[in-house]
C-alpha positions as CSV (number, residue, x, y, z in Angstrom):
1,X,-0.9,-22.3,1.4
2,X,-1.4,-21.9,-2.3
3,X,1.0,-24.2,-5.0
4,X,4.3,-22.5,-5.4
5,X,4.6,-20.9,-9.1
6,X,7.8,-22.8,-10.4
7,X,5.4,-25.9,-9.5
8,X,3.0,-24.8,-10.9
9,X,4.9,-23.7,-14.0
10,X,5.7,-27.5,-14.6
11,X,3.8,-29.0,-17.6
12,X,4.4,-25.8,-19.3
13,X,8.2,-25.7,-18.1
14,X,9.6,-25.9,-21.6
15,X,7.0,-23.9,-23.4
16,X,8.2,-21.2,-21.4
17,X,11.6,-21.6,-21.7
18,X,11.4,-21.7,-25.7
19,X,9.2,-19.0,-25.3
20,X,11.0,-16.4,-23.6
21,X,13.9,-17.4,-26.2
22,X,11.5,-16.2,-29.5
23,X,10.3,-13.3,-26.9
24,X,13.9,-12.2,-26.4
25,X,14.3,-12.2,-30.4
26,X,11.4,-10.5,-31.4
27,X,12.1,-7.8,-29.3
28,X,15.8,-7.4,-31.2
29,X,16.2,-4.2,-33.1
30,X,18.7,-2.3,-35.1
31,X,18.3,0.9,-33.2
32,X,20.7,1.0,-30.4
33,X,18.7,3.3,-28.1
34,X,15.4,0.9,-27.9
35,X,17.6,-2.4,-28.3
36,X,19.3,-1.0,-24.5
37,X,16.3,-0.6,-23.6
38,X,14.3,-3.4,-24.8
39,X,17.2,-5.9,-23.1
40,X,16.2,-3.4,-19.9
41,X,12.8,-4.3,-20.5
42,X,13.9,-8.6,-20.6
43,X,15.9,-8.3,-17.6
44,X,13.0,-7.6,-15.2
45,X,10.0,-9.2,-16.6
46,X,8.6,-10.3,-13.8
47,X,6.2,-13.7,-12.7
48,X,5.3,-13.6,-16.6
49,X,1.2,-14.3,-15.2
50,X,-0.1,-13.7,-18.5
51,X,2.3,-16.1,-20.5
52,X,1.2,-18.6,-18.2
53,X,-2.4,-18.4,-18.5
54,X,-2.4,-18.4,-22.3
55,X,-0.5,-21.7,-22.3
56,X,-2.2,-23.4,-19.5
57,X,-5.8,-22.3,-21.2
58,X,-4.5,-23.5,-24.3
59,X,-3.1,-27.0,-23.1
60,X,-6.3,-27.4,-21.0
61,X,-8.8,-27.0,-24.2
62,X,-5.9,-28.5,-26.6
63,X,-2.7,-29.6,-28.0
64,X,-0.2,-26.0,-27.2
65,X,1.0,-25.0,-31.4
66,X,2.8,-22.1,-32.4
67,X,-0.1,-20.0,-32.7
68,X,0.0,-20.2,-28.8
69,X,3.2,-18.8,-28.8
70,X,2.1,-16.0,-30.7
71,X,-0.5,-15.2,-28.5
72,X,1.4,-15.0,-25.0
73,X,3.8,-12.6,-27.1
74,X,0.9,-10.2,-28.2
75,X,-0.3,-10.4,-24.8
76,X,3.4,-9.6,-23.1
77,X,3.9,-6.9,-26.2
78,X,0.6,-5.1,-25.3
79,X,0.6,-5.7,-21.5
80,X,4.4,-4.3,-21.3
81,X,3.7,-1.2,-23.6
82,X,0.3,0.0,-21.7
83,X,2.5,-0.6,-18.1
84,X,5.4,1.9,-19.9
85,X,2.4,4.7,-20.7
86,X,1.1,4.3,-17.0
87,X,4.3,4.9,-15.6
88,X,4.4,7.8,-17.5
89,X,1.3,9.1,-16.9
90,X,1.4,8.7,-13.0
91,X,4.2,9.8,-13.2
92,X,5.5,6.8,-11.3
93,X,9.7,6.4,-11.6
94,X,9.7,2.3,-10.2
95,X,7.6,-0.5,-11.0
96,X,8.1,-3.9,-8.9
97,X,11.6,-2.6,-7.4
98,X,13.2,-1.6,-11.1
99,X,13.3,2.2,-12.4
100,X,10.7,2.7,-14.7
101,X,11.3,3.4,-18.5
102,X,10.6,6.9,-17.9
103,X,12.4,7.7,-14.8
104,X,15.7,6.4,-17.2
105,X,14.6,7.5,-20.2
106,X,12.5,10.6,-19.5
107,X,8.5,10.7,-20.8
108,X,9.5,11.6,-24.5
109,X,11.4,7.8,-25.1
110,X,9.1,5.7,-22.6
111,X,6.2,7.4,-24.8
112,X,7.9,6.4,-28.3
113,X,9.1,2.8,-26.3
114,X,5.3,2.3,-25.6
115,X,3.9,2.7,-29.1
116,X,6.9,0.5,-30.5
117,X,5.6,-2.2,-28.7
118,X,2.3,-1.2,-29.6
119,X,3.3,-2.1,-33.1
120,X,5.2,-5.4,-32.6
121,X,2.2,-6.9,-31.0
122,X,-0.1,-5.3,-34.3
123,X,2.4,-6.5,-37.0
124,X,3.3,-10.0,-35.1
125,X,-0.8,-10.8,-35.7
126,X,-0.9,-8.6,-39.3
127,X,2.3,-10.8,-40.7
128,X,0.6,-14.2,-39.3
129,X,-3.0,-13.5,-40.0
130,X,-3.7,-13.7,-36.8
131,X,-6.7,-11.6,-37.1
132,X,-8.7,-13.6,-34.1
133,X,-6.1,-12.7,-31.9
134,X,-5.6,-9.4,-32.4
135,X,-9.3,-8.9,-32.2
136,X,-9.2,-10.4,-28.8
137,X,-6.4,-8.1,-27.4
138,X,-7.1,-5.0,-29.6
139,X,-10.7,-5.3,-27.9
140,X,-8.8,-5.9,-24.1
141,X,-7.1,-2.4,-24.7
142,X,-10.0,-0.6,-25.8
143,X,-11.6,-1.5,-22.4
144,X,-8.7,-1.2,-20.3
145,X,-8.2,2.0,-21.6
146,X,-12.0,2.6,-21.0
147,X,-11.7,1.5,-17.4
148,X,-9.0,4.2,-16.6
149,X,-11.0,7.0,-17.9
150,X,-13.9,5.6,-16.1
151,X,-12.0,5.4,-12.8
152,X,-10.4,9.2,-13.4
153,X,-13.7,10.4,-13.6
154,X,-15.5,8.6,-10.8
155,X,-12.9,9.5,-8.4
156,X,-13.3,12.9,-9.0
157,X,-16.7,12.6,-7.2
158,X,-15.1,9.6,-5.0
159,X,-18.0,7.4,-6.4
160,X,-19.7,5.0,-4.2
161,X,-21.8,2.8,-6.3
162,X,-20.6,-0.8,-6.1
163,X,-21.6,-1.6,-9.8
164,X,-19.6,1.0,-11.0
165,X,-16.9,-0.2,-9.1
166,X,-17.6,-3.6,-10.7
167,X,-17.5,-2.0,-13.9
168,X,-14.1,-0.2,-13.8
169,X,-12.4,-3.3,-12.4
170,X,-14.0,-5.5,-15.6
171,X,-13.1,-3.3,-17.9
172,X,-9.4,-2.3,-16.3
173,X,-8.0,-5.5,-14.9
174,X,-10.4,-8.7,-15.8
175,X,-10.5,-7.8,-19.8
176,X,-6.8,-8.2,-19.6
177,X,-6.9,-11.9,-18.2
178,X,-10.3,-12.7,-19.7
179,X,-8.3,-12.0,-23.2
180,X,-5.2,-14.0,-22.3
181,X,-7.4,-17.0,-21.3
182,X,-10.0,-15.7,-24.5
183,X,-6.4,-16.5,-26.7
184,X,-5.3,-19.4,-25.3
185,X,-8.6,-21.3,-26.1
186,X,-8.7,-19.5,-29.5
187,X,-5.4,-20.0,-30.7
188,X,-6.2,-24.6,-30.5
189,X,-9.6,-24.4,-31.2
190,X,-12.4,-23.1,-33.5
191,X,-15.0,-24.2,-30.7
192,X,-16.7,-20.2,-30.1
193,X,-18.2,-22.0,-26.9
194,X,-14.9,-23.3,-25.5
195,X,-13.5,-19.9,-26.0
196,X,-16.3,-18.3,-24.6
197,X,-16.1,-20.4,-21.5
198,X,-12.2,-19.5,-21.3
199,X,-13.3,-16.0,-21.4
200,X,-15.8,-16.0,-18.8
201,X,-13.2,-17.6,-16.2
202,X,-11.2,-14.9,-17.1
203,X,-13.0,-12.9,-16.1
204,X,-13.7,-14.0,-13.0
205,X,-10.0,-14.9,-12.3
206,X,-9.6,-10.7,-13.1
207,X,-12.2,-10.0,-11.1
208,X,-10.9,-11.8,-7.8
209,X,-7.4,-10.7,-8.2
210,X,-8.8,-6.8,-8.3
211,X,-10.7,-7.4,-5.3
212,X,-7.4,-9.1,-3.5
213,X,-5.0,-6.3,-4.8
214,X,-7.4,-3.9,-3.2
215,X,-7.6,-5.6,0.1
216,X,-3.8,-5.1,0.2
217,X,-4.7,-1.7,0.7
218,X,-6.2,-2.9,4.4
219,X,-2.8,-5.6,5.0
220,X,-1.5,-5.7,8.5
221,X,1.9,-6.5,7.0
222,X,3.9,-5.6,4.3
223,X,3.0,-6.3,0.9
224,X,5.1,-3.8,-1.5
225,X,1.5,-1.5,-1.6
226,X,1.9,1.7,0.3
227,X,-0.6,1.4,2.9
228,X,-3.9,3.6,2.2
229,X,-2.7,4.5,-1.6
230,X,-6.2,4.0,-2.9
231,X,-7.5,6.4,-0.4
232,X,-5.4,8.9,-1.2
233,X,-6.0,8.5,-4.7
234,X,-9.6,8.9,-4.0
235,X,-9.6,5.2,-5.7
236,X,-12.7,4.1,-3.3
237,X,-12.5,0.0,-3.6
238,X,-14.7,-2.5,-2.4
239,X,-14.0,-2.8,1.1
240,X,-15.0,1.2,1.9
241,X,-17.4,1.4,-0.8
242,X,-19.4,-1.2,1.1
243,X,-18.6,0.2,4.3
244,X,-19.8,3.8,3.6
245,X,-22.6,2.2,2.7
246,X,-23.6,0.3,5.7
247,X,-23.2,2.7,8.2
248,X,-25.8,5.7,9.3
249,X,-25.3,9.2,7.9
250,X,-23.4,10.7,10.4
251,X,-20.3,8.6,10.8
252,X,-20.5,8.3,6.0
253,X,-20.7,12.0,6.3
254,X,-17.4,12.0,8.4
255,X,-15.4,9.4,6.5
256,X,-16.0,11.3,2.9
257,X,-14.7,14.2,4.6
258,X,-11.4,12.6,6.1
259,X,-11.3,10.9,2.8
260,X,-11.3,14.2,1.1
261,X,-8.7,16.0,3.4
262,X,-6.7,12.2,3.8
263,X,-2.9,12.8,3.8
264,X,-1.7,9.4,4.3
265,X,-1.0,10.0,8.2
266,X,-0.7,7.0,10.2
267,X,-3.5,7.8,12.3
268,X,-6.1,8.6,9.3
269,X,-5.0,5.0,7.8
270,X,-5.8,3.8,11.0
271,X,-8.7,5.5,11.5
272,X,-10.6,4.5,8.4
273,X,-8.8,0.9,7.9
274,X,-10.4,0.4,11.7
275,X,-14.2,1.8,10.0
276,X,-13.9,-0.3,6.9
277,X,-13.3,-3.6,9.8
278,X,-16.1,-2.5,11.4
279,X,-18.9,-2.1,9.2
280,X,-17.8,-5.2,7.3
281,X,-15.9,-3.9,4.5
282,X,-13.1,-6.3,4.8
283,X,-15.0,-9.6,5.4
284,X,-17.6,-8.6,2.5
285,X,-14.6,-7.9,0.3
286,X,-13.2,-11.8,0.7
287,X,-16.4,-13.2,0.4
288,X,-17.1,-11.7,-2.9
289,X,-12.9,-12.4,-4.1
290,X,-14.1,-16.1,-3.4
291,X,-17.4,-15.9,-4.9
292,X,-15.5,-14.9,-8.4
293,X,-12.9,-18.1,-7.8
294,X,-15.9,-20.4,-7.2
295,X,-17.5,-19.0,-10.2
296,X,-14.1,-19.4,-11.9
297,X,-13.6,-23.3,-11.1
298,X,-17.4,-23.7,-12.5
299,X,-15.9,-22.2,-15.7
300,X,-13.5,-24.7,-15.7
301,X,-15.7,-27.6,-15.0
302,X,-16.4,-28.6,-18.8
303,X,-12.8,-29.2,-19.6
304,X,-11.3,-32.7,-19.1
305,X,-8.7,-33.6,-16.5
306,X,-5.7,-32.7,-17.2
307,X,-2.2,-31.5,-15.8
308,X,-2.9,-28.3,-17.6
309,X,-6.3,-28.0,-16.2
310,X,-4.7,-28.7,-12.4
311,X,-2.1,-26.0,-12.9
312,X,-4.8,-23.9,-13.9
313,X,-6.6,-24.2,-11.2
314,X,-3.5,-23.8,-8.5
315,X,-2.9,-20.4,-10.6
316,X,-6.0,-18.9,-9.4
317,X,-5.1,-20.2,-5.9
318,X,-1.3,-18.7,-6.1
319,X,-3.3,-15.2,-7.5
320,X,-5.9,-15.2,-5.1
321,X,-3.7,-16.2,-1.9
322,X,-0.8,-14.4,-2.7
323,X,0.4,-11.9,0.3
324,X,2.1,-9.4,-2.5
């Protein structure tokens, strides 16, 4: 059983806590529409991941300093105003149990809400000279933005090719984390190797979480996911792409064509959840998900012992072992 996250949250307890206090400030405003909505936006923040790895990365290279603080803001700023466009664009009306921006506010506000926040993450880095940092996460949206259109058009053709797989998931998910860890290291030290090696277990970190969020997919218990949501996207993940190919012609032939015509029917999940067990989808999936966390720890491995560095590590566990 992995580290429960308030332990693990210890040696950066107060950090947080002072944190979230400047967080709730800067996102104060004059305008009484966006300040309701802003507060909205406070309320249900949720497990605050990427906080937590800029200040655990940071307190494992160095001594945590107000540029730190600036960082996990720009992160929260940019991470919160690119979740408000997806909502919009997938036309999704909840996120984690709450009612989305737009499904309050319609698309028009959650839209304008989005760029806002856009531009408090921009002007937080402009007005401290925070240039680094903002060429970290400016480069982090570029390629999660990247990865979306990447993903749009491969599913289109329900791609099957494991490296491009690979390469929508780096760009989508592990540039996010990679940039958080890439800003912690950056924002206590001048070392480009130390950074470097932050962003590299990023990376990896990202890369592992992707792979468990899209074994959800294949849970035999509840996990908040709809069951077979990827399919039905025609998001092909991991566990089928490697499936499909591992099997002979015939039975590939008849699972792209169930995938094509897949409703979300209880017997078609079951049907091609019991094909992706079968030609090792599932159990190739988790051995690659630990693959990245070994590679991960490795990352880690140049970095003195440290309470920070400990918490680090049980992060990865908690992401990597989590059931939802």
């Amino acid at each position: 059983m992995p580290v429960p996250l308030k332990e693990i949250q210890l040696p950066i307890k107060h950090h947080i806590k002072e944190f979230e206090v400047r967080f709730r400030d800067a996102m104060r405003t004059n305008v009484s529409l966006l300040d309701r909505i802003m507060q909205y936006i406070i309320k249900r923040k949720g497990k605050q991941m990427r906080p937590l790895f800029v200040f655990l990365t940071a307190g494992t290279v160095n001594s945590i300093n107000d540029k730190t603080y600036r960082g996990a803001a720009l992160v929260e700023l940019l991470h919160t105003a690119t979740l408000i466009h997806d909502d919009v664009v997938d036309e999704s009306y909840q996120r984690r149990g709450f009612f989305s921006i737009n499904a309050l506010w319609k698309n028009k506000i959650a839209v304008l809400v989005g760029d806002y926040l856009l531009s408090k993450g921009l002007l937080l880095s402009v007005d401290n000279k925070d240039y680094d940092l903002l060429e970290i996460s400016s480069t982090a949206v570029k390629q999660m933005s990247e990865g979306e259109l990447l993903q749009l058009e491969k599913s289109r053709g329900m791609n099957f090719d494991e490296s491009v797989y690979f390469d929508i998931i780096t760009k989508k998910t592990a540039s996010l984390i990679a940039s958080c860890c890439a800003m912690g290291a950056k924002s206590v030290s001048e070392e480009a190797d130390k950074v470097q090696l932050m962003y590299d277990f990023g990376t990896y970190v990202g890369l592992a979480f992707q792979i468990k969020d899209d074994l959800f997919d294949y849970a035999e218990y509840d996990t908040g996911k709809p069951a077979g949501i990827d399919i039905k996207e025609k998001k092909l993940t991991l566990p089928i792409i490697y499936a499909l190919n591992n099997t002979d012609k015939s039975t590939r032939k008849d699972i792209i064509k169930k995938i094509g015509q897949f409703k979300g029917k209880k017997e078609e999940i079951k049907y091609i959840f019991e094909f992706v067990k079968k030609f090792g989808g599932i159990a190739y999936a988790e051995q690659v998900m630990e693959s990245y966390k070994k590679k991960a720890f490795e990352a880690l491995n140049p970095f003195p012992e440290s309470v920070y560095k400990t918490a680090l590590i049980q992060l990865v566990d908690y992401t990597i072992n989590r059931n939802i």
